[in-house]
Z-matrix of the N, CA and C atoms (Angstrom, degrees):
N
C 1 1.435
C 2 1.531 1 107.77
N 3 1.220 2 110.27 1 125.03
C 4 1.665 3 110.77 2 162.51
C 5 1.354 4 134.02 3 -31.08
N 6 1.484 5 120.36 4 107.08
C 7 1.507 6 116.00 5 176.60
C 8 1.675 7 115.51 6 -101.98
N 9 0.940 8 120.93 7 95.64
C 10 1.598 9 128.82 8 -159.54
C 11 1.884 10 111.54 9 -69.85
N 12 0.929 11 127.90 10 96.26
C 13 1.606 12 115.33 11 -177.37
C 14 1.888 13 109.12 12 -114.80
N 15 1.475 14 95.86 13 151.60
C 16 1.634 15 100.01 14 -176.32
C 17 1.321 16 104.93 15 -71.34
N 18 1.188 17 119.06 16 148.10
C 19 1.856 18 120.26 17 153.30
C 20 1.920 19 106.48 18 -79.64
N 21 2.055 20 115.27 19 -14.81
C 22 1.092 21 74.65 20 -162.51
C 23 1.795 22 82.27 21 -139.58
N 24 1.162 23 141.90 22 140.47
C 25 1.545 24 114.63 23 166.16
C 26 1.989 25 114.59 24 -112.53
N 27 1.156 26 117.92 25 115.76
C 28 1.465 27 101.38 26 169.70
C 29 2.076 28 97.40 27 100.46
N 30 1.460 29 124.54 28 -20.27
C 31 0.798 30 151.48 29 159.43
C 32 1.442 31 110.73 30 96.34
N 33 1.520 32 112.56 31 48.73
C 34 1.363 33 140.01 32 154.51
C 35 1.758 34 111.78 33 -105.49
N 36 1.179 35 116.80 34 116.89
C 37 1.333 36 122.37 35 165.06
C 38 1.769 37 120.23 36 -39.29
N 39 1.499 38 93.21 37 126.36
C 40 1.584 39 96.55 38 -169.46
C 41 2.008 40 101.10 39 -82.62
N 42 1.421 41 114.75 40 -34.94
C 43 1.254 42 115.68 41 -151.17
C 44 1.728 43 134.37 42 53.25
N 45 1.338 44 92.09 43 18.44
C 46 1.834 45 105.35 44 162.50
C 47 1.382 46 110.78 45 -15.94
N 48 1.245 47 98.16 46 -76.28
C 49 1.661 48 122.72 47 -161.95
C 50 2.026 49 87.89 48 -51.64
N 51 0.799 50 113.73 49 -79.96
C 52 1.531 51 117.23 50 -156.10
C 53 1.367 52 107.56 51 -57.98
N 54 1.399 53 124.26 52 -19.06
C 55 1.485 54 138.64 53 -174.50
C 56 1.748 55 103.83 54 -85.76
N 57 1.506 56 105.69 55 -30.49
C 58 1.700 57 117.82 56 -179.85
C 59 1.328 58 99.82 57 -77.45
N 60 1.599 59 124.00 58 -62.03
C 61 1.499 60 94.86 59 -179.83
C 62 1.399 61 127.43 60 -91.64
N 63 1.561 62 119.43 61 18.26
C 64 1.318 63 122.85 62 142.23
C 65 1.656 64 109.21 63 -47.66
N 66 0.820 65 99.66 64 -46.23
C 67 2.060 66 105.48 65 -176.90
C 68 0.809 67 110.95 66 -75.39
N 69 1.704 68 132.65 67 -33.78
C 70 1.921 69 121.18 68 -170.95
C 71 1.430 70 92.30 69 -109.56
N 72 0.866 71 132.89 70 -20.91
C 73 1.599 72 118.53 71 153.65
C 74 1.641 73 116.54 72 -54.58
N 75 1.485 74 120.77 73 -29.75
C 76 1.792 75 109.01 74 -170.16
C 77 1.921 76 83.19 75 -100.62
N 78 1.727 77 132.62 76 3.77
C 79 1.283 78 109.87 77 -168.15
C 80 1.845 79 76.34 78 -101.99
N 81 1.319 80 116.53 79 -37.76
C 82 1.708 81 108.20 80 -160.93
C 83 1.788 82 104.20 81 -74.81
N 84 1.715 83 113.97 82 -1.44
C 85 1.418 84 118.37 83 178.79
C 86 1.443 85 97.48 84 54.93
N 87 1.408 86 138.68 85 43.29
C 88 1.256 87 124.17 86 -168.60
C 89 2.347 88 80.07 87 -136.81
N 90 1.565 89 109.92 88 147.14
C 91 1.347 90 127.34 89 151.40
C 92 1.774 91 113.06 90 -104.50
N 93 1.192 92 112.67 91 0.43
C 94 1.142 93 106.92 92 175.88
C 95 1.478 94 122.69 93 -119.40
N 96 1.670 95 97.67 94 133.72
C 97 1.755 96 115.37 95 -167.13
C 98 1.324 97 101.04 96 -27.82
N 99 1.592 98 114.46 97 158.68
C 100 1.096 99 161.84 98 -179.01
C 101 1.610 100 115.22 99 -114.64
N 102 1.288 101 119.99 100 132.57
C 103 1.161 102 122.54 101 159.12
C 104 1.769 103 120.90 102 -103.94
N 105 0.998 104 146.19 103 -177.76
C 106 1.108 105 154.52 104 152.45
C 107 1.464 106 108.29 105 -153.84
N 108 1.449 107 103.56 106 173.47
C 109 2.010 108 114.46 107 -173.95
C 110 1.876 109 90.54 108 -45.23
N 111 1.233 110 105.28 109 -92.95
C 112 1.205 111 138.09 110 179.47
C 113 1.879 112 120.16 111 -55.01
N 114 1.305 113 122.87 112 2.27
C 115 1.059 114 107.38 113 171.96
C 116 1.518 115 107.72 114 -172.97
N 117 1.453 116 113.99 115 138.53
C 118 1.735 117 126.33 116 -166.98
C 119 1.839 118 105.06 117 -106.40
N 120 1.505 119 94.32 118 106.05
C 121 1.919 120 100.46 119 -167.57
C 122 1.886 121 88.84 120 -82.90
N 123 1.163 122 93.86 121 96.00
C 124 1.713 123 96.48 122 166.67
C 125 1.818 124 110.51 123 -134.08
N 126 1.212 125 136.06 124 31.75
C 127 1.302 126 147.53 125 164.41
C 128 1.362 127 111.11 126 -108.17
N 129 1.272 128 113.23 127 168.61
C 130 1.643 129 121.60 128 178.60
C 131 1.791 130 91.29 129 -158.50
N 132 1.556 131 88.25 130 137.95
C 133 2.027 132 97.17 131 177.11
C 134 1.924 133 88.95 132 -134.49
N 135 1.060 134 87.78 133 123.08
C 136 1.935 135 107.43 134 159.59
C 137 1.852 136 114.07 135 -33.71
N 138 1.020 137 113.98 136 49.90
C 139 1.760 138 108.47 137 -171.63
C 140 1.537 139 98.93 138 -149.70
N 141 1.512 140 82.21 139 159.91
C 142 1.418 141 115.95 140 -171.63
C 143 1.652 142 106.01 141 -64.69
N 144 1.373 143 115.32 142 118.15
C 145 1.733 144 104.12 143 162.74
C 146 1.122 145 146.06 144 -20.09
N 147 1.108 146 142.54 145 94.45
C 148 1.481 147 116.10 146 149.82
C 149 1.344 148 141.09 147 -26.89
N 150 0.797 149 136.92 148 121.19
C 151 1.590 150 130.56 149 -159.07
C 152 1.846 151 123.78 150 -120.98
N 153 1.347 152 83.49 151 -32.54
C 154 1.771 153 95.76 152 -171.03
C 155 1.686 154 84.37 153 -162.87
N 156 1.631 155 93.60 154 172.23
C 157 1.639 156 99.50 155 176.01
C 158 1.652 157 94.87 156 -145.55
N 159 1.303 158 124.73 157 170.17
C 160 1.448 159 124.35 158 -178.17
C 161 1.705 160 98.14 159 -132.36
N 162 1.489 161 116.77 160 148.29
C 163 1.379 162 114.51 161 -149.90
C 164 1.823 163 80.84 162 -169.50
N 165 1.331 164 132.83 163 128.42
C 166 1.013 165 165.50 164 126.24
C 167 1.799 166 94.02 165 -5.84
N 168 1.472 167 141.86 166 144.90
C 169 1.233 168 141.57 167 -139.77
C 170 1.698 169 109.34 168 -162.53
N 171 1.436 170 121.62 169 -3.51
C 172 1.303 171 117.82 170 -142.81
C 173 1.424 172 118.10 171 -55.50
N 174 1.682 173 104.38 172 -10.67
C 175 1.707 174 121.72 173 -166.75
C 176 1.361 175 101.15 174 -109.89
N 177 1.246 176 121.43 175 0.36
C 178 1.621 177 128.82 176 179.71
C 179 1.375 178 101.62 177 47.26
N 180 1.321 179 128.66 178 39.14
C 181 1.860 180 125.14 179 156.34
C 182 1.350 181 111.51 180 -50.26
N 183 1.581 182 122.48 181 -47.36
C 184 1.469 183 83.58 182 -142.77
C 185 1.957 184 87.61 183 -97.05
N 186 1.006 185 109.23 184 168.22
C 187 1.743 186 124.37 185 -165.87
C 188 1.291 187 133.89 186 -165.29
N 189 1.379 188 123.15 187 128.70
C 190 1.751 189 96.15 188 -161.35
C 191 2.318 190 114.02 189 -33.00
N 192 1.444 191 78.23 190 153.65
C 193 2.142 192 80.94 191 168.46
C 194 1.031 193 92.69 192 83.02
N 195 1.091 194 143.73 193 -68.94
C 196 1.577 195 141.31 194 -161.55
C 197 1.997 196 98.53 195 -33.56
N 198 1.190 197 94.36 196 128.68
C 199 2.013 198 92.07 197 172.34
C 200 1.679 199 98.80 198 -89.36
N 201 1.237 200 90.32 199 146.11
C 202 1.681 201 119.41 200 173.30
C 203 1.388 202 111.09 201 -95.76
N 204 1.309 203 141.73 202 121.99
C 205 1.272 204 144.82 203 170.38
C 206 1.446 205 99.43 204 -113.98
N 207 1.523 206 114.32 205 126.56
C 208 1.500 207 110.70 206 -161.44
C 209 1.549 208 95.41 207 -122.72
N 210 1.052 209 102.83 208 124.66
C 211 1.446 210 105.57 209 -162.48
C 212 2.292 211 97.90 210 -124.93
N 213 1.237 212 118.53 211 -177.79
C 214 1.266 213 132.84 212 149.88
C 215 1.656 214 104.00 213 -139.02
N 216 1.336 215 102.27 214 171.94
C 217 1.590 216 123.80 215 172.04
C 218 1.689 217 93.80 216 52.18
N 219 1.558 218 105.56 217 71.97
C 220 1.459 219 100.73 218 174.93
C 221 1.400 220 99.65 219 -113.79
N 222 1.826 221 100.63 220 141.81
C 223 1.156 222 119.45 221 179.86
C 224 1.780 223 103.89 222 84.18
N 225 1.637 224 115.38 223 25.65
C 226 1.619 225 114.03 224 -171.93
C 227 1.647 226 86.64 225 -133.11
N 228 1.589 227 118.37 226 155.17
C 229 1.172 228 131.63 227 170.41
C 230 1.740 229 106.25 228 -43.59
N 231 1.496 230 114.91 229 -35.82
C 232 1.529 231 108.26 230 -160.18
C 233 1.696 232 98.61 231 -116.87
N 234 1.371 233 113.98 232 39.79
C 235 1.371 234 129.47 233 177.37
C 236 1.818 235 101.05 234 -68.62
N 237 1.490 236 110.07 235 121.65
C 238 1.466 237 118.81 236 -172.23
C 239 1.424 238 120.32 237 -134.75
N 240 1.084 239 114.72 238 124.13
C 241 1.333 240 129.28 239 -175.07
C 242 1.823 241 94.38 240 -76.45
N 243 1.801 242 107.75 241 129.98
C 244 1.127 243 97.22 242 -164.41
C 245 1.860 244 95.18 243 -126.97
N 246 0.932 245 96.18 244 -11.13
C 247 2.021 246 100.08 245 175.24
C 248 1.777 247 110.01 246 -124.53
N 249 1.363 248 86.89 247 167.58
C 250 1.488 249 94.03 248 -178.25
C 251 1.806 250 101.34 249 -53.22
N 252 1.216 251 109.83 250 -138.37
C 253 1.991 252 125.07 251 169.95
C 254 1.404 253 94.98 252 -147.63
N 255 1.184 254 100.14 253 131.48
C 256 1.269 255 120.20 254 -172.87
C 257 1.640 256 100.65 255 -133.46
N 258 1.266 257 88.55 256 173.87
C 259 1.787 258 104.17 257 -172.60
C 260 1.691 259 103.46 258 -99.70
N 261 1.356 260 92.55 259 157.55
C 262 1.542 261 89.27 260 175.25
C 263 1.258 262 129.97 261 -114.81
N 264 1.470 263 128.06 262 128.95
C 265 1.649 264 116.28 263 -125.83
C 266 1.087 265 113.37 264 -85.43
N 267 1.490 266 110.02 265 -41.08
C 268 1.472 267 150.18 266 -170.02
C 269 1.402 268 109.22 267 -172.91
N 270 2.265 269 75.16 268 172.49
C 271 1.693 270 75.61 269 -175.46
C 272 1.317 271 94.37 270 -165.62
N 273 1.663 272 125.99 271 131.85
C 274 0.943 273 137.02 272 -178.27
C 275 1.405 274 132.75 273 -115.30
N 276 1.240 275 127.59 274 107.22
C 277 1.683 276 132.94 275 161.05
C 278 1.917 277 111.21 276 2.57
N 279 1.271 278 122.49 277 118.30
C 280 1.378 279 107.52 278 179.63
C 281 1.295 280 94.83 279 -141.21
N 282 1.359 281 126.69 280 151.98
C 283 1.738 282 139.17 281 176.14
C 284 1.162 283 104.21 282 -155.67
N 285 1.624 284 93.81 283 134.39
C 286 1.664 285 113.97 284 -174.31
C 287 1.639 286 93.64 285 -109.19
N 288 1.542 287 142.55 286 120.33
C 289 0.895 288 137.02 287 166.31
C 290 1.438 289 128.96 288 -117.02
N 291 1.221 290 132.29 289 108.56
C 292 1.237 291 145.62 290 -107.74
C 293 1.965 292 75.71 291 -124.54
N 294 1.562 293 134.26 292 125.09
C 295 1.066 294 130.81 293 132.83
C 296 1.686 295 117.33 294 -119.67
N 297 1.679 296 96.49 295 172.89
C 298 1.977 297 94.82 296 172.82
C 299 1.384 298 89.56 297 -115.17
N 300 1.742 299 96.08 298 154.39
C 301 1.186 300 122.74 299 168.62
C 302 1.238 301 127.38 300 -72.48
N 303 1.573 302 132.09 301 52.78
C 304 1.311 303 145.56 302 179.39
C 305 1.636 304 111.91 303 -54.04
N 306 1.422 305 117.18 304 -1.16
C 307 1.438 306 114.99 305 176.32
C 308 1.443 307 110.26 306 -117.86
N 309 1.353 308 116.74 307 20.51
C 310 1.530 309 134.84 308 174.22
C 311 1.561 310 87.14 309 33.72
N 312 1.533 311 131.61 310 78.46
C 313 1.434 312 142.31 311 156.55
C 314 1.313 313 104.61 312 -73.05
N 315 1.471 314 117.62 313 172.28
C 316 1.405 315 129.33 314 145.06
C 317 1.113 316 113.41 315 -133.79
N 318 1.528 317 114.41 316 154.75
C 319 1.345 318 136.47 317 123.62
C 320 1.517 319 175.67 318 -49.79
N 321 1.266 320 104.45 319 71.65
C 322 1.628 321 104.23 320 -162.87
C 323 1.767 322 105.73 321 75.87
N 324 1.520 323 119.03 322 26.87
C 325 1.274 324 144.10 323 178.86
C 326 1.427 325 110.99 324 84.43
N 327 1.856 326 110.14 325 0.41
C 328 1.896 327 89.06 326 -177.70
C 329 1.995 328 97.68 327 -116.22
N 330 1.428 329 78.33 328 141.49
C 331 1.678 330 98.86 329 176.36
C 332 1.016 331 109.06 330 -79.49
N 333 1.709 332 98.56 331 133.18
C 334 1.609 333 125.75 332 -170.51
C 335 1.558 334 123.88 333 -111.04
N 336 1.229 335 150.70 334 163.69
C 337 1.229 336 138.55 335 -178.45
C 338 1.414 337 97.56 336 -117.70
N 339 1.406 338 130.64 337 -45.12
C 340 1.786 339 129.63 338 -158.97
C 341 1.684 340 93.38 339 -129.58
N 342 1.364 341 94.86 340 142.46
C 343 1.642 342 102.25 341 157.30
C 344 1.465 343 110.88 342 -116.32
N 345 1.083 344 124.54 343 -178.60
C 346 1.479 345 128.64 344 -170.38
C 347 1.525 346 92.18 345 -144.27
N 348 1.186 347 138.96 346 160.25
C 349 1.485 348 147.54 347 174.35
C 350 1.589 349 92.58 348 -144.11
N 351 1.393 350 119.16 349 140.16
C 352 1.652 351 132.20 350 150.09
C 353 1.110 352 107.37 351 -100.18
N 354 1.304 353 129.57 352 122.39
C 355 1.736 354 137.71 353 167.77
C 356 2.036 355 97.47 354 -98.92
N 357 0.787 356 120.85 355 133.88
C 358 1.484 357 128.11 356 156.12
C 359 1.533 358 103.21 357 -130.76
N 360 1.486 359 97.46 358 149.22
C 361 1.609 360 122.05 359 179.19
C 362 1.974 361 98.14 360 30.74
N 363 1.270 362 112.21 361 40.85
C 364 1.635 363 117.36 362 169.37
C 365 1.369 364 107.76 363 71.22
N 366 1.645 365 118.22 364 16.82
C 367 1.403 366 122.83 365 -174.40
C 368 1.513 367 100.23 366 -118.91
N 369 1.527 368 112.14 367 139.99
C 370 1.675 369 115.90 368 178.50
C 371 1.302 370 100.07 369 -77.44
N 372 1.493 371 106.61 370 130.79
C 373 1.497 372 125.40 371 169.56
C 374 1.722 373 102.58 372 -109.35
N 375 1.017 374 143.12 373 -44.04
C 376 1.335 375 120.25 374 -176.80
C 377 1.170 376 90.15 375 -160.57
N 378 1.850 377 113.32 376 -174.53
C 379 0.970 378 112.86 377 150.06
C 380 1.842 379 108.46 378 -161.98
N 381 1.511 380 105.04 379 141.08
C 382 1.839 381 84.55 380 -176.75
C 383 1.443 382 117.72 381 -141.26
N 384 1.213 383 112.26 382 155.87
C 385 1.671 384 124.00 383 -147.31
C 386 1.953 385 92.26 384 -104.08
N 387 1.612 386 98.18 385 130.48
C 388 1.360 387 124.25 386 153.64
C 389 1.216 388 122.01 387 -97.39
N 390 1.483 389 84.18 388 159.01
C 391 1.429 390 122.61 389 -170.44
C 392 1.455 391 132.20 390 -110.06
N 393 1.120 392 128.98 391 29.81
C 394 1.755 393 113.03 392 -155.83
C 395 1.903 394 99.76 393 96.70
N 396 1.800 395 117.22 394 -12.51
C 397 1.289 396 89.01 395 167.02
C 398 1.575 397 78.87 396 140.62
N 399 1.465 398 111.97 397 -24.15
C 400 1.777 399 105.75 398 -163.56
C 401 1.295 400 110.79 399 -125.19
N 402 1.326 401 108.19 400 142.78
C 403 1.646 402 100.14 401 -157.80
C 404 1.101 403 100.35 402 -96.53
N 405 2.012 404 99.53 403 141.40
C 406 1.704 405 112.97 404 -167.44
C 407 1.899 406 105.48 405 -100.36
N 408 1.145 407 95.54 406 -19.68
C 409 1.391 408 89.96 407 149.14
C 410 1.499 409 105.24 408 159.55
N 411 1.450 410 124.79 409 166.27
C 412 1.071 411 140.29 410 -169.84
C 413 1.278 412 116.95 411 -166.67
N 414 1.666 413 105.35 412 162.63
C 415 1.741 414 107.17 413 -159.92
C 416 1.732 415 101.08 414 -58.95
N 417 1.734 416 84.98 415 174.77
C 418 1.361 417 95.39 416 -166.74
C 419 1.787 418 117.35 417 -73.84
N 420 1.259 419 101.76 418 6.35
C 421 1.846 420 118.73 419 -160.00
C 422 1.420 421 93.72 420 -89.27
N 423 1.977 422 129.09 421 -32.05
C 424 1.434 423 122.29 422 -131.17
C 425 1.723 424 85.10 423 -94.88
N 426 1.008 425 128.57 424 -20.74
C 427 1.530 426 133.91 425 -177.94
C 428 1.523 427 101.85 426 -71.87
N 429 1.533 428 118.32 427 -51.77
C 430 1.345 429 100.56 428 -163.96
C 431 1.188 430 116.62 429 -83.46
N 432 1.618 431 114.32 430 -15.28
C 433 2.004 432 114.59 431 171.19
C 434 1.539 433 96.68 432 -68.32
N 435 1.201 434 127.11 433 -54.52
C 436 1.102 435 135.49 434 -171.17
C 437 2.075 436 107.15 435 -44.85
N 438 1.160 437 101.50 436 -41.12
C 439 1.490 438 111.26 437 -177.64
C 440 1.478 439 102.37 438 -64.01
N 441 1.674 440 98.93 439 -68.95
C 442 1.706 441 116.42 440 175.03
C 443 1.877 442 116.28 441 -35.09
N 444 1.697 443 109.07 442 -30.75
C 445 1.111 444 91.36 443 -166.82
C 446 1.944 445 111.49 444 -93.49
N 447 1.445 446 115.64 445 -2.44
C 448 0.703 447 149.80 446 162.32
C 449 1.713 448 122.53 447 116.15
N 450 1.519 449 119.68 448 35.36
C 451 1.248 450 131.39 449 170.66
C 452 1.137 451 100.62 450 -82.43
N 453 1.550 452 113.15 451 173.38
C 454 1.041 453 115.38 452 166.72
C 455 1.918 454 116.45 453 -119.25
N 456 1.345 455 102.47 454 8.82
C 457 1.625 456 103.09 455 -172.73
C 458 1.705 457 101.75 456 -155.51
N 459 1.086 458 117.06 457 146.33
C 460 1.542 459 99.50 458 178.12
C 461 1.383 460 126.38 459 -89.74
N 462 1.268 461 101.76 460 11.40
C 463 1.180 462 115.77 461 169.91
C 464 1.491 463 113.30 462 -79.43
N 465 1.537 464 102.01 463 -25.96
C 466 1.728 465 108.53 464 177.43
C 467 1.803 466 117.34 465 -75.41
N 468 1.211 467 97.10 466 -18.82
C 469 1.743 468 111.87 467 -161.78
C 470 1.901 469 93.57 468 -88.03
N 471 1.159 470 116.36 469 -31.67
C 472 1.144 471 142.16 470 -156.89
C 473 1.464 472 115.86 471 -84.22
N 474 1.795 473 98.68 472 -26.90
C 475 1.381 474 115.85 473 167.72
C 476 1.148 475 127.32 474 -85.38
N 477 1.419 476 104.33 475 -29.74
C 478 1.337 477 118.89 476 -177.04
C 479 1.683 478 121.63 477 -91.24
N 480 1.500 479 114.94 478 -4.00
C 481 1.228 480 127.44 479 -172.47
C 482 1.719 481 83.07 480 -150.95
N 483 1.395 482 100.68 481 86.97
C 484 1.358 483 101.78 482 175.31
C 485 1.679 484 102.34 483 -129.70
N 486 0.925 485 144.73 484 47.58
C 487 1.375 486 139.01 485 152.79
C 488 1.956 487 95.04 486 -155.94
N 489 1.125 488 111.46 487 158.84
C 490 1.124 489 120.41 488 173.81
C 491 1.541 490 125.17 489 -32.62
N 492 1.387 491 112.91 490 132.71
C 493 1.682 492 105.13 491 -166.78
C 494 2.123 493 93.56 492 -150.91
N 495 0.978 494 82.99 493 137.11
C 496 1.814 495 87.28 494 167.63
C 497 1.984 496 106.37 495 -136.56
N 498 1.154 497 120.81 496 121.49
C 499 1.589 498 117.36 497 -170.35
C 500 1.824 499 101.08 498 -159.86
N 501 1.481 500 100.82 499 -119.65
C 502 1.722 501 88.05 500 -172.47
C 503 1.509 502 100.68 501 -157.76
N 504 1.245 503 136.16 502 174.29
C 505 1.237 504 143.54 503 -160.41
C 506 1.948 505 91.42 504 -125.16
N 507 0.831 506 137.50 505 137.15
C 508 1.317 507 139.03 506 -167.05
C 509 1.912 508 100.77 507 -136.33
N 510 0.904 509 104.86 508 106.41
C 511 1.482 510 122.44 509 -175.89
C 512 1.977 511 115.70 510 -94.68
N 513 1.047 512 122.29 511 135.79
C 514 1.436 513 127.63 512 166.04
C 515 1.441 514 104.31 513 -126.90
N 516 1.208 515 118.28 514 10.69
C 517 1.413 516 112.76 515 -179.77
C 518 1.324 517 98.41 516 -131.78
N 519 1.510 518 111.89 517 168.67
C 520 1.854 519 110.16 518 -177.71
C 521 1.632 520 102.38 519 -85.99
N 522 1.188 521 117.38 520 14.02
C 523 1.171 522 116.72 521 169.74
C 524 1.623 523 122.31 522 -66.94
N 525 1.612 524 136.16 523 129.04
C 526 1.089 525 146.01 524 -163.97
C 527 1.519 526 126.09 525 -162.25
N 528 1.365 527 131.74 526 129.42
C 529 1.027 528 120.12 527 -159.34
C 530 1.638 529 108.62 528 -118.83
């Protein structure tokens, strides 16, 4: 099944693609290129893996086994399949729950306006407090999903899943939280 990813969000380069086979390169234990139909993995960029991606679920498609074809520019003349197809390993329940700070609280002494909560599989994974828009801080977990999912700050993950969201965590690696 088609897995659709940006090359760019906000019109800063995401590096998906190079961050994905940073990841199926450390899952295939292989340093040496890859071919696919449509695309020759012979580059390397200094970044953190991609690991999993999170994607809205309402039809419950995706499910362990199901193959992933990870493509960009879908539905465009220069639409490209950019990784092998892989299986899909797992998949986990995820919720971003977005409240305001109507009780003007603080944090570790600094005053916040929004909190954010991560629920996975109905279990609290973190949660982190804004500022004017920028997060003043949050547990030590929200950086490394945020890394895993292929941001690089959680302030970036934070932008992009910025109002309330409940969907799924989509894994190609045995990685799981």
């Amino acid at each position: 099944m088609i897995l659709p990813f940006s090359t760019q969000i906000k019109k800063k380069p995401t590096y998906f693609v190079e961050r994905i086979h940073k990841g199926i390169r450390e899952v295939l234990k292989t340093g040496v290129p890859y071919k696919t139909k449509d695309f020759s993995y012979q580059f390397y960029m200094d970044c953190e893996p991609k690991l999993h991606t999170v994607r809205e679920d309402l039809k419950e498609r995706w499910r362990p086994g199901i193959n992933i074809d990870f493509f960009i520019n879908v539905r465009q003349k220069n639409m490209l399949r950019f990784a092998p197809v892989l299986p899909v390993v797992s998949t986990q329940k995820i919720e971003f729950i977005w409240k305001d700070n109507t009780e003007n609280l603080t944090c570790l002494g600094t005053s916040f306006d929004k909190t954010c909560t991560i629920m996975i599989d109905d279990r609290f994974y973190g949660d982190a407090y804004f500022f004017n828009g920028s997060v003043v801080s949050s547990s030590y977990t929200i950086p490394i999903f945020a890394n895993n999912d292929g941001f690089d700050t959680p302030e970036e993950i934070f932008a992009y899943f910025n109002k309330n969201f409940k969907g799924k965590i989509i894994h190609w690696t045995d990685l799981k939280y």
